[in-house]
C-alpha positions in Angstrom: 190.2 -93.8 90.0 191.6 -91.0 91.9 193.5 -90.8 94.9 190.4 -89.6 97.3 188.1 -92.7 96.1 190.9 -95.0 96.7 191.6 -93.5 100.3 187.6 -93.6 100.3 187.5 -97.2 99.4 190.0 -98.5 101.6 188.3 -96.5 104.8 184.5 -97.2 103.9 184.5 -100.3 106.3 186.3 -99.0 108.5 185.5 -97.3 111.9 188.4 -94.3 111.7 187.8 -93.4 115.4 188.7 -96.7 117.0 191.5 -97.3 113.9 193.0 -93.8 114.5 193.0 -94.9 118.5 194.4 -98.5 117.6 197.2 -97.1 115.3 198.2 -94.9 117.7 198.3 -97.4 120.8 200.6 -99.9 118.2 202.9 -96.8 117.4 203.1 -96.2 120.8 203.9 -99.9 121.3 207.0 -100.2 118.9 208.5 -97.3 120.7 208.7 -99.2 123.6 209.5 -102.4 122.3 212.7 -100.8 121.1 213.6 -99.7 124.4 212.6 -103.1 125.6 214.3 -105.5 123.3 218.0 -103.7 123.9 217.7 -101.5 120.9 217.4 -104.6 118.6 216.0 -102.8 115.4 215.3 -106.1 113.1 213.0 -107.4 116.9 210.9 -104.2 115.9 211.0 -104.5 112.1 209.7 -107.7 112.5 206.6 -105.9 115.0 205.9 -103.6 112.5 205.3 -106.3 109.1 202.9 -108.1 111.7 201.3 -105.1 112.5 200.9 -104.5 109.0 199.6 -108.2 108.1 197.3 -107.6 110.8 195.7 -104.3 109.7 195.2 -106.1 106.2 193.5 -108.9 108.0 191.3 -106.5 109.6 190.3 -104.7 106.6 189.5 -107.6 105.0 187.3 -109.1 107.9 185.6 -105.2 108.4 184.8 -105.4 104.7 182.8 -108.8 105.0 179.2 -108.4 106.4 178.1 -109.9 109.8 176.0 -112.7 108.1 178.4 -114.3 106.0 181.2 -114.1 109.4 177.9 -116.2 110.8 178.3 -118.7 108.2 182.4 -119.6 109.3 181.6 -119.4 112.8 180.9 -123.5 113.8 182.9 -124.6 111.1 186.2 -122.2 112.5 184.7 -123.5 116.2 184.9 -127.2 115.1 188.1 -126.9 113.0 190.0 -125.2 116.5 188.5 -128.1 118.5 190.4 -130.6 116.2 193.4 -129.0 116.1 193.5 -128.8 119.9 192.5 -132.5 119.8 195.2 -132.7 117.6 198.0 -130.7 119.8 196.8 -132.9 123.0 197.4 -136.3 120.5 200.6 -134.6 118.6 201.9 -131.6 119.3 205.2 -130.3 120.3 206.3 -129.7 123.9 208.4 -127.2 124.8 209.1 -125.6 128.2 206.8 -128.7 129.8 203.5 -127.6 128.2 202.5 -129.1 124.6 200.6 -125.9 123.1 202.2 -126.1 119.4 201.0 -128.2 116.4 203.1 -128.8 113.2 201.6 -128.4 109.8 203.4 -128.9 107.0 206.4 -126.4 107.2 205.2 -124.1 110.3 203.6 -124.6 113.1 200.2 -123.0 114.8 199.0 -122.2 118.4 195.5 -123.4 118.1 194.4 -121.9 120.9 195.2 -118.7 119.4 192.1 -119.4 117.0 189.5 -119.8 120.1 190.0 -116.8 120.6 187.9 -115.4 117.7 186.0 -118.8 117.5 184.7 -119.3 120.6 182.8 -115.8 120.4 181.9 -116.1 116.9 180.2 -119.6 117.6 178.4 -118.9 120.8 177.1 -115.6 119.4 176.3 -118.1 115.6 174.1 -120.1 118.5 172.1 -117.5 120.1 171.6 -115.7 117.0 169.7 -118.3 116.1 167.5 -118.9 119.4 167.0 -115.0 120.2 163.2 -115.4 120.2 162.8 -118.8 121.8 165.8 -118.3 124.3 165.8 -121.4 126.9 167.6 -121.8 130.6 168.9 -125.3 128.8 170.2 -122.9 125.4 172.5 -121.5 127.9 173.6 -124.9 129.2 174.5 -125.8 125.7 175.9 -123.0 124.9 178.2 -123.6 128.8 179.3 -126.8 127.4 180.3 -125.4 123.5 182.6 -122.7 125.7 183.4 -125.5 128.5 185.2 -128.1 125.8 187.6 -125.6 124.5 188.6 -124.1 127.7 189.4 -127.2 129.5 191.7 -129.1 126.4 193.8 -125.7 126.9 193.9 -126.1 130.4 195.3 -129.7 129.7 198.2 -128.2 127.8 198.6 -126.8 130.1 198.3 -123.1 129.1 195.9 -121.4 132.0 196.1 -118.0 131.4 194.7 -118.6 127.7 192.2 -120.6 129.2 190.7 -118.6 131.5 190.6 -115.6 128.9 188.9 -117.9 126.7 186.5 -118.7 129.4 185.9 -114.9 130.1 185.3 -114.3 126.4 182.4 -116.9 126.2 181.1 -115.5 129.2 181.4 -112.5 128.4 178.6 -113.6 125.5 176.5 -115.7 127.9 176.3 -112.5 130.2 175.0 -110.4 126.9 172.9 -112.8 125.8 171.0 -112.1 129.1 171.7 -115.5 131.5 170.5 -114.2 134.6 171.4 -113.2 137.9 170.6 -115.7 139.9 172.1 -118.2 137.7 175.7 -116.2 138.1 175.8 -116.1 141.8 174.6 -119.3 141.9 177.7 -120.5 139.5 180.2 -118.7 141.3 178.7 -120.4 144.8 179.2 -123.9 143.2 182.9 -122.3 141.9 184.0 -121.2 145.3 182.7 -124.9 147.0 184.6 -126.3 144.1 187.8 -124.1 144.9 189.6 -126.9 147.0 189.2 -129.4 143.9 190.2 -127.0 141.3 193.8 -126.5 143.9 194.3 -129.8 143.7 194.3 -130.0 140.1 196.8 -127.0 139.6 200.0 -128.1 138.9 202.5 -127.2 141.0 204.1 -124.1 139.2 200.5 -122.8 138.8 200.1 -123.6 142.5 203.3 -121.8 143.3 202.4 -118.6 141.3 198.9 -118.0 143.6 201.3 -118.4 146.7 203.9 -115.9 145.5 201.5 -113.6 144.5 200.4 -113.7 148.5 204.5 -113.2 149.5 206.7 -112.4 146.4 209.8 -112.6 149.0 209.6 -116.3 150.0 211.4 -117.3 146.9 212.9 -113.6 145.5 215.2 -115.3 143.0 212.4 -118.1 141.5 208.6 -117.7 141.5 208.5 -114.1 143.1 211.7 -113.1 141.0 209.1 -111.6 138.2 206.8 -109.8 140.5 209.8 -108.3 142.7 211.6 -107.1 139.4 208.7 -105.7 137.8 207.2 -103.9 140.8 211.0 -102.3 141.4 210.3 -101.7 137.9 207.2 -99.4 138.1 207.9 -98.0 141.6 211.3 -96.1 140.3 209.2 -94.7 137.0 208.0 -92.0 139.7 205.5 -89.4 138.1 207.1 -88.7 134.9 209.4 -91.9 134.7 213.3 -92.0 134.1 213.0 -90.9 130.0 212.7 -93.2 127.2 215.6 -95.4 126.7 217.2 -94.6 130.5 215.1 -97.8 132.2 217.9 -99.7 134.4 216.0 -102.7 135.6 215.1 -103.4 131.6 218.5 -102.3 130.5 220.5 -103.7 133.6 218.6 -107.1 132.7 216.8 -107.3 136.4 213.4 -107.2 134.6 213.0 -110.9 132.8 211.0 -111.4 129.3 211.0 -107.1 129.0 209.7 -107.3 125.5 206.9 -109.8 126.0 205.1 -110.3 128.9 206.4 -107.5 131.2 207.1 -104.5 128.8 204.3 -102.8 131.0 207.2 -102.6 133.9 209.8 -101.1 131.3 206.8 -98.8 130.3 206.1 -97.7 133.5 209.9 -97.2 134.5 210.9 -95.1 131.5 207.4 -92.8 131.3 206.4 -93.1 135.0 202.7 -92.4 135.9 201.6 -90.2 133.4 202.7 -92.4 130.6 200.5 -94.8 132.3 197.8 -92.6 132.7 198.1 -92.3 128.5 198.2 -95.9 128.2 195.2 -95.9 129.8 193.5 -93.3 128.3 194.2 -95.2 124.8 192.3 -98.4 126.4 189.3 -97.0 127.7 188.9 -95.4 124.2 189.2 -98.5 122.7 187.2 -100.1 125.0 184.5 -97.2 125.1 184.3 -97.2 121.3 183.4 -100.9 121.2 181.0 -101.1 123.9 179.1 -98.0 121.7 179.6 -100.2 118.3 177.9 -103.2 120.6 175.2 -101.0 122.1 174.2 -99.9 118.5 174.5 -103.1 117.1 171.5 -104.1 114.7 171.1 -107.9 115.7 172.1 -110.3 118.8 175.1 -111.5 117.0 176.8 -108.2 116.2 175.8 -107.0 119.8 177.2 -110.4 121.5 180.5 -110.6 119.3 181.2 -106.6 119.6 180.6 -106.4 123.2 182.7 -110.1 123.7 185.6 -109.1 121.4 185.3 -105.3 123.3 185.2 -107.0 127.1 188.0 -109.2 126.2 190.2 -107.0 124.8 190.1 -105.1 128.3 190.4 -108.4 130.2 193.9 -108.7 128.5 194.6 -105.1 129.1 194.0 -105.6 133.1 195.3 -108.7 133.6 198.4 -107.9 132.0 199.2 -104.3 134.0 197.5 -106.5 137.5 200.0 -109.3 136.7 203.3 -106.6 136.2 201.9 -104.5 139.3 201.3 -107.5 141.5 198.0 -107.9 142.2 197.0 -110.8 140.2 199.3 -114.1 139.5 201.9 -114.3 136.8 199.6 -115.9 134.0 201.7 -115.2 131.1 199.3 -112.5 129.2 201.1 -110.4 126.7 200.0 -106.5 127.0 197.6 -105.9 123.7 198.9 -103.8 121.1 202.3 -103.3 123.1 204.1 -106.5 123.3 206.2 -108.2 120.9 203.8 -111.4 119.3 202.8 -111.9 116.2 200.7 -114.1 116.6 198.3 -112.2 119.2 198.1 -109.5 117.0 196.9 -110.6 114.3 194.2 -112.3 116.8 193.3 -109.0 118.4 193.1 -106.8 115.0 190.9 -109.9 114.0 188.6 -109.3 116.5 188.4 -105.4 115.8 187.8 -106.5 112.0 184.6 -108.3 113.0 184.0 -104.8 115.5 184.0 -102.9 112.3 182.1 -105.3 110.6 179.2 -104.8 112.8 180.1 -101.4 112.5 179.7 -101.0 109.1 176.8 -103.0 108.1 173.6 -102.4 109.3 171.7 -104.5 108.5 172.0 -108.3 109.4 169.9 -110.5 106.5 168.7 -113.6 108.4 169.8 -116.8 107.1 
């Protein structure tokens, strides 16, 4: 077999488009994460073999067709619910929230695997209801996203939560709920509002009232949003040059590498590096709203668009929480900051993009 049919073979799943884009944005990432992390070579080594285990991951989910992903999509739904059953029963706290599980030598984030699952099983459920769609489907379908969401919420881990939230809804919303049924929703949400307060807890509580007036407490809950604001302010139009970030390198700006790398991005490239970042987002989020639109069945258009929707949702809640104008939530920035673990869940998501992508036809089962 010659070179070209190997590169041929490797590729013939793949959408090179969005992977060329994607590639780039994690390239782009591990630049910055050197900056971030003090220089610390092995913290980007370390980026760089997940990124790598990730893009295998994806190839290997692009290269299996939409209807057998169908076929794992309760069994991966009902397997995440017992392991979150399991972390609420067992797992390990740390920092006051119990989010980890231990098996056998390692330990998992469950909730980490809703992410995929919850899209993959609600789009698995309308699949197989597209031509006898009910009002009461999508009350079923509420409840499958509904049981997830709030044993992460128990954790208590909101920001994963409410992600996980807009990801299902993000299907129901395709799937073609109406209207009138939104509005009315988000009526019954807003009269619920002063319930849902109550059941904050106070941190969470603390991080909506900062977000208001950062300066009542500048060295606890607004010390993030001050820092990171400073941050992106003194970036200016073509920001201070890589490596040359002094609230990153001064240590003013907390969790640099993780959360917040968007202010040491914005610092060290200014406005125009920004305006790149975003560019490489809306191409990403551009191509996978096409790949949805063109998508030969329900579930291929509902799991693109979710995976696609999502993966912007992180994107903006991430720069809104750095910038802010939304409340410290604890989203990492896709493709940018140092984890692992998310992405290997976001290039899983772009493997079942591609997937779609790159078959056709969907054989009913």
């Amino acid at each position: 077999m010659t070179v070209r049919r190997i590169g041929l073979f490797l590729i013939r799943h793949l959408d090179v488009f969005l992977l060329s884009v994607l590639c780039a944005t994690m390239l782009l990432g591990l630049f910055v994460l050197y900056s971030a992390s003090a220089q610390n070579f092995e913290r980007v080594l370390s980026q760089f073999i997940s990124m790598l285990v990730a893009l295998a991951l994806m190839w290997a989910v692009a290269n299996v067709p939409p209807q057998h992903l169908m076929r794992f999509a309760w069994p991966t739904y009902v397997a995440g619910l017992l392991l979150l059953v399991g972390v609420a029963l067992f797992g390990e706290v740390s920092h006051g929230a119990r989010r980890w599980l231990h098996i056998g030598v390692t330990r998992i984030q469950p909730s980490e695997l809703m992410k995929i699952a919850v899209p993959l099983m609600l789009a698995w459920y309308f699949e197989k209801r597209e031509r006898s769609m009910k009002l009461s489907d999508f009350a079923v379908a509420a409840v499958l996203l509904l049981v997830p969401v709030a044993l992460i919420a128990k954790q208590p881990d909101l920001g994963t939560a409410l992600l996980i939230a807009a990801s299902g809804f993000y299907v129901l919303f395709l799937a073609g709920i109406g209207w009138k049924v939104i509005i009315g929703l988000t009526a019954v949400a807003a009269a619920l509002a002063p319930v849902a307060w109550s059941l904050l807890h106070d941190y969470q509580q603390q991080r909506i009232l900062t977000l208001l007036d950062p300066s009542q407490d500048p060295l606890g809950a607004g010390y993030h949003t001050i820092q990171s604001t400073i941050a992106l302010g003194s970036g200016g139009l073509v920001g201070k040059g890589w490596l040359q970030g002094t609230q990153a390198h001064l240590d003013f700006l907390p969790e640099r590498h993780t959360d917040f790398i968007f202010a040491v991005y914005g610092e060290e490239f200014g406005l125009l590096g920004i305006l790149v970042l975003l560019l490489l987002y809306l191409l990403i989020v551009a191509r996978g709203l096409y790949i949805a639109a063109n998508a030969p069945s329900m579930f291929g258009r509902l799991v693109a668009g979710s995976v696609t929707l999502t993966f912007g949702t992180y994107a903006f809640v991430n720069m809104g929480m750095v910038s802010g104008i939304l409340p410290v939530v604890g989203v990492p920035l896709p493709l940018i900051s140092f984890g692992g673990t998310s992405m290997v869940t976001l290039l899983l998501g772009f493997g079942v993009l591609m997937s779609v992508a790159s078959h056709p036809r969907l054989v009913k089962q």
